[in-house]
N, C-alpha and C positions, 0 to 999 in steps of 0.2 A: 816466494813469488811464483805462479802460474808460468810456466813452459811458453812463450809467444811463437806460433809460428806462422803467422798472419802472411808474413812475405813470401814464405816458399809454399811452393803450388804442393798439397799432397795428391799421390798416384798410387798408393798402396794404404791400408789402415785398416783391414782386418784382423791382425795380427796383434795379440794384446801385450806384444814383446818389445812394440817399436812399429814404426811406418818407414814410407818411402816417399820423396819429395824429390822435386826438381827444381832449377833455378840456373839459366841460362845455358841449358842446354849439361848442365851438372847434375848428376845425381846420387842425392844423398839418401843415407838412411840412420833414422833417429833410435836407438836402442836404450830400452828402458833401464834403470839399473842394477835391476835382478839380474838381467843376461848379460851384463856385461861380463862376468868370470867366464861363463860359458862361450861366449863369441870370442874371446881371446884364448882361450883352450884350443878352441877350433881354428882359430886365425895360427896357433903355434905350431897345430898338427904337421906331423911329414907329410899323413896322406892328403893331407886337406892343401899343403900348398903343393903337392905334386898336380893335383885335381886341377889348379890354377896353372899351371905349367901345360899338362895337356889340354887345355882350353875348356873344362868341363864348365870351373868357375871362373867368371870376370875379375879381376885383379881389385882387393879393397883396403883400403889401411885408414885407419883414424885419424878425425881432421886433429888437428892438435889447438886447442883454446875452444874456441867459438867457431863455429859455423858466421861469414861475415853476414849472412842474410837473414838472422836469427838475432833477432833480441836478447832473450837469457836461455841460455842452455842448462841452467842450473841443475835442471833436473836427467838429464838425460847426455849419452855419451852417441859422438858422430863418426859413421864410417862416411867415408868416399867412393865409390863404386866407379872403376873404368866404362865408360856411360858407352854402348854398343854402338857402332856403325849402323846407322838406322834398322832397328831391330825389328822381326816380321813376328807378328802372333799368332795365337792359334787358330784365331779366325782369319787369316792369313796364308796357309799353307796349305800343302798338299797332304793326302793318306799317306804317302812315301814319312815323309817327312813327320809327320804324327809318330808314326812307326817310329824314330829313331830317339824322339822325346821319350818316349815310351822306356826304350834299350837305355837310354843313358839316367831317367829317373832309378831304373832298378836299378843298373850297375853302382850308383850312387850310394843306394842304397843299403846293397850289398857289401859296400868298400867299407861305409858306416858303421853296417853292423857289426864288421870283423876286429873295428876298433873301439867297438862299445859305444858307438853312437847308432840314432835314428834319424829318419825325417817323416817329420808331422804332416806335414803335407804333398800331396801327390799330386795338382794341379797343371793342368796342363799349358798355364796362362804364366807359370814358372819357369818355364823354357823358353829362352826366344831365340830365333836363328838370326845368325851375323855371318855374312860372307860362305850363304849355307851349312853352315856348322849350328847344330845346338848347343845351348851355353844357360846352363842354370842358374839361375839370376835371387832365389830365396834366400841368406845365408840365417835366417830365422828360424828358419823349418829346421834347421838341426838343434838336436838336444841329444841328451844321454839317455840311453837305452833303459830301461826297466826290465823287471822282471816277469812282465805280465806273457810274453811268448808271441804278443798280438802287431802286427802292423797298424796302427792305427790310421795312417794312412790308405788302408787297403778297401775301402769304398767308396773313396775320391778318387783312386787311380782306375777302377773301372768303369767309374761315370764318365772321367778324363779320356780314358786310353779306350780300355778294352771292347765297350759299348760302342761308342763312336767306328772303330776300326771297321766291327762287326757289323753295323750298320750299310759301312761304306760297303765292307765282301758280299754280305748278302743282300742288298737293298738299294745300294748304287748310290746312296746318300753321302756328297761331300762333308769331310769331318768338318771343313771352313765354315760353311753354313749351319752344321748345329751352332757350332760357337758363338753365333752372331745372333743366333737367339735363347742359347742356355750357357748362360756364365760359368754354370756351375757343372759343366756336363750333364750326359743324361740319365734320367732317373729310371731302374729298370722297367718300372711299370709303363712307362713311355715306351720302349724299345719293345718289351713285351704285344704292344698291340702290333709290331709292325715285323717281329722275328717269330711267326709261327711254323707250324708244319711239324715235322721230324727233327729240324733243325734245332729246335727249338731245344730239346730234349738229348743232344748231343755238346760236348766240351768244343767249346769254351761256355755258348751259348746258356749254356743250364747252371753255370755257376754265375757267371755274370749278370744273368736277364732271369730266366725262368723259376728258378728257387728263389730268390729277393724277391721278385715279383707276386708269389705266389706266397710267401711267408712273412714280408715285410720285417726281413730280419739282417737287411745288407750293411746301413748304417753301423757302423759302430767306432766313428769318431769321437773325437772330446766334443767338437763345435757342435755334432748332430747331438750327443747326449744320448747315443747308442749304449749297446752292453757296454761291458769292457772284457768277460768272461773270466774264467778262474786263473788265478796265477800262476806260473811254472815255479816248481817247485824250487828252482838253482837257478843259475846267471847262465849256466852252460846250455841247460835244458832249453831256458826260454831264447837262446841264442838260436839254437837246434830247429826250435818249432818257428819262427820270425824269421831264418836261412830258408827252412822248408816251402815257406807259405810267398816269399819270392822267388824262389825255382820253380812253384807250379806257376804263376803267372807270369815272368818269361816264358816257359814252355807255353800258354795259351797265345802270349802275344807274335811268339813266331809261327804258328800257326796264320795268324793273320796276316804278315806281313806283303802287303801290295805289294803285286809285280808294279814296273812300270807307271801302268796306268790300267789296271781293273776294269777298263769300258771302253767303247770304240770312239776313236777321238777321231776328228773333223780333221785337225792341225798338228797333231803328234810328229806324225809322217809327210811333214809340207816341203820338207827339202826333198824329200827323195821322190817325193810325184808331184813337185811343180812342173807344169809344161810350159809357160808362158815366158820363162826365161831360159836362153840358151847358158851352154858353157860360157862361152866368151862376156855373156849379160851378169854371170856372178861373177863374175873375176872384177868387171867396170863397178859394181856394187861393192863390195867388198875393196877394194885400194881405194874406192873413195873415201868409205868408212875409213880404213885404217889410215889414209891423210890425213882428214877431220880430225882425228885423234891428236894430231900433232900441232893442232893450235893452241898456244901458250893463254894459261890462264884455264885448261879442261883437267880435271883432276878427277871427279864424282860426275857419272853419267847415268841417267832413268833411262833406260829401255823400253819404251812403252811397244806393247804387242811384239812381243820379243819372240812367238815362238818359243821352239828348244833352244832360243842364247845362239845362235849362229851369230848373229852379231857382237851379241854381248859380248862373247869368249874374242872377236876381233876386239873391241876396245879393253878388254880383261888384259890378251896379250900387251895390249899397248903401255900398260902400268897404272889402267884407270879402275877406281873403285865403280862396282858395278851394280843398279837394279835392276832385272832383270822381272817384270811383271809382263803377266798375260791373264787371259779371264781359262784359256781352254786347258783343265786339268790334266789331261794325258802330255801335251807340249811340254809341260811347266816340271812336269814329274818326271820325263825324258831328257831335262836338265838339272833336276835334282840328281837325278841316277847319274849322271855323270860329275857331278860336283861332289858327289861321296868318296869319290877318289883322290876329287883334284886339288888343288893348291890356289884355283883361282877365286879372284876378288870380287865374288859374283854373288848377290843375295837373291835367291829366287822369289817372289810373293807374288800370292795370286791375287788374280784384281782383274773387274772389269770393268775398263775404264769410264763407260756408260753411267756406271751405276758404284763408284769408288768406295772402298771401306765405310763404313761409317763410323762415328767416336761410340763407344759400348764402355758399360757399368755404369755405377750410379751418375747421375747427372749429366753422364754422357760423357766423364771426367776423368776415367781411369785409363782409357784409352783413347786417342787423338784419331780424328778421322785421318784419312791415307792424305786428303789434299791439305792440311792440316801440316800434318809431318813432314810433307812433302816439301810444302811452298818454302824457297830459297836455300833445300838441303844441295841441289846438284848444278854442276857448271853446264852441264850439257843435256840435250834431250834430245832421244832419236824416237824419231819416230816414220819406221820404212815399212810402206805398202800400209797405213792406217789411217789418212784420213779419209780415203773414198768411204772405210768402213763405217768412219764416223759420219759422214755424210748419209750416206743408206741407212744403216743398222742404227741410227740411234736422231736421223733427221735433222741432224746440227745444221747451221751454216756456217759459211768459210768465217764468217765475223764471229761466233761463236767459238769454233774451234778453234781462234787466235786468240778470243780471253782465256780461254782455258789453257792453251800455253801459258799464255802470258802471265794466270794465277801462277803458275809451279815458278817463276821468278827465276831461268835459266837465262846465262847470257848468251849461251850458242845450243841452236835447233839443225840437228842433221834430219832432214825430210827428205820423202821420196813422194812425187807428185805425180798420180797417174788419172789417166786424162780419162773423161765419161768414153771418151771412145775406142776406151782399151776394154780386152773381151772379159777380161777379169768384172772389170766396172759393169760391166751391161748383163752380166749373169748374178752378182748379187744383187743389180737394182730391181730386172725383170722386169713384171708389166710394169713400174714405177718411172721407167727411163726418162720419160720425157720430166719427171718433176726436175732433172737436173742439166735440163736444156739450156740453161743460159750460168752453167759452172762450168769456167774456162780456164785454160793458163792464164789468161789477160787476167778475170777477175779475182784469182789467187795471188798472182803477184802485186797487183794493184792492193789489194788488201791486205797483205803480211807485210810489204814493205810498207804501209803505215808505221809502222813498230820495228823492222828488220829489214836491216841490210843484205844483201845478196853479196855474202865473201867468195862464194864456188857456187856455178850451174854445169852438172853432165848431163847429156843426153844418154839412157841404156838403150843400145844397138835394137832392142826389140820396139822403140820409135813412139811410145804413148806414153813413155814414163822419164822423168826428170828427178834426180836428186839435187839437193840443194844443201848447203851452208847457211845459214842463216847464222847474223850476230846482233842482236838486241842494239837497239837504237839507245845511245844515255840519255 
């Protein structure tokens, strides 16, 4: 009997070893029964469950019978996979962050080879960050090493990593937005029209872009049907030359590695040259936040226009898991950089909120758009100093901006409400000011409280801004 998997939704199926499926927020993965030796060789490893210890890999063990949303499994064996704290993708994140997928594919790699394994693929859609940490989520991509000396992986990792990076250094190109229009990374000849000059002709550049480009010889995967080139003579040698061929590409990729933020950002530096609030206006902003925090039943909080996480890291300390989205790249990367250190419960992703993720790969199916994923994942949603933005920068109205909470399915809304006649408001409206002549306190609360209750209103001492409590009406 034919394998039924009609009920569970697939999200992976490239891979001619097995797919990936989900099923109420569970995710599985089906393994064909060739790899099944090999998945549990690898599932046995020391090094492979240390990997899982220091968080490389998500924790997975086999369902034991049947999968219950699966028909006949007859044909095929099921892992379980610890299913990520809303996991951020490539088209998702920062250069920072790219960078670190990059460092932990090869260290992977490397751990791999040392034990006589590979990984087939270099993908950068195989990393996803959880609680700013990356965490490689393929356990397919491993197999045992050959003798042939070759990475085969190593013209997907600089479609994925190296191009993209290089892009970013010299060209100011978000890696987020290749992603969102090349699944596959980029192809040199692509990067080639846009990496010329000198540069071109210097390391990294000339191995990654310039010679592919120019020879049309970068391919040399299985999937591409690339060479495969001559075999290493011994297990040691081609250990030798596949160890080599991952030490020159770390050395190219820390070459690249973004400071911070690689470009002059708006919002990076917004705490330390705000003028519009005094000392005493953050200290009533912040204890209000961290009270909020302490209403029962908050647990999972969205940070929308978070900034570098000043907030965030308020409700982080509090014990809450944390999103931490913003659309402005240097802000987002100035809390990444600080999250490479830390311990807190904070997933960076970039987003802007105007214009939110949208669902990418076939059918639109492999990836869930952001408000998608979103809707009903979090108890609370702050949103300080953003809806004027939303009013101006993107023309909502208040009735607008309250479906659109009201999509994300949060029972509590921490807001900050600043009024058209605060000088913040009148300088990003400009000549526009009068379209928002008749946007008042009266008509904001009259409108949200259609839907929300007022649990806490403070006035901030600088007298045109209000934060609020809000708790969803049952």
């Amino acid at each position: 009997m034919a394998t039924r998997i009609e009920t569970l939704e697939k999200i992976s199926w490239r891979d001619p070893s097995g797919f990936v499926a989900k099923k109420d927020g569970r995710i599985f993965r089906a393994v064909s029964a060739a790899s099944i030796p090999d998945v549990q060789r690898l599932l046995d490893a020391h090094w492979y469950r240390q990997g899982v210890a220091d968080g490389w890999f998500p924790e997975s063990e086999w369902v034991a019978g049947r999968v219950p949303f699966v028909v006949d499994t007859s044909q095929l064996a099921w892992l379980e996979h610890r299913a990520l704290a809303f996991p951020c993708y490539a088209h998702e994140i920062t250069a920072l962050q790219l960078y670190d997928a990059a460092k932990l594919t090869l260290a992977i790699a490397r751990t791999a080879l040392e034990h006589g394994w590979t990984i087939k693929d270099a993908s950068a859609w195989n990393v996803l960050f959880e609680h700013g940490k990356p965490r490689f989520c393929d356990i397919l991509s491993f197999e045992r090493a050959d003798n042939s000396g070759i990475w085969i992986a190593y013209a997907q990792f600089c479609r994925h990593f190296l191009i993209p990076l290089l892009l970013y250094r010299d060209a100011g190109m978000l890696p987020s937005s290749l992603f969102v229009l090349h699944r596959d990374g980029v192809q040199p000849d692509q990067a080639r029209r846009i990496l010329g000059g000198w540069r071109a002709y210097v390391q990294p550049t000339l191995e990654a872009v310039t010679l592919p480009a120019l020879f049309g010889r970068m391919e040399q995967s299985r999937t591409s049907g690339g060479a495969q080139g001559p075999k290493a003579k011994s297990a040691e040698l081609a250990k030798f030359l596949m160890g080599r061929t991952l030490k020159r590409l770390e050395k190219h990729i820390d070459a690249l590695k973004p400071a911070a933020s690689a470009k002059p950002s708006k919002w990076e530096n917004y705490e330390a040259d705000r003028d519009h609030y005094s000392a005493p206006d953050v200290v009533v902003k912040t204890n209000f936040v961290r009270e909020a925090m302490q209403q029962p039943g908050i647990n999972t909080v969205l940070d929308l226009g978070c900034n570098a996480g000043e907030f965030s890291k308020v409700a982080a300390h509090a014990g809450k898991t944390v999103l931490a989205a913003d659309y402005d790249h240097g802000a987002l990367s100035r809390l990444y950089q600080e999250l490479r250190c830390a311990t807190l419960a904070i997933s960076p992703i970039l987003l802007d909120i105007g214009r939110p993720t949208p669902a990418v790969g076939w059918m639109n199916r492999e990836v869930e758009s952001f408000m998608v994923r979103a809707s009903g994942k979090f108890d609370c949603i702050m949103a300080l100093g953003l809806v004027h933005h939303l009013l101006v920068s993107e023309r909502a109205s208040l009735r607008m901006i309250l479906e659109f909470f009201l999509s994300l399915d949060a029972r509590f809304l921490v807001l900050e409400w600043i009024d058209p006649q605060d000088r913040r408001f009148t300088e990003i409206a400009g000549v526009n000011e009068q379209l928002y002549s008749d946007v008042s306190i009266d008509s904001f609360e009259h409108i949200f409280c259609e839907k929300y209750v007022i649990e806490k209103k403070e006035h901030i001492l600088a007298g045109n801004r209000i934060l609020y409590l809000l708790k969803r009406k049952n």
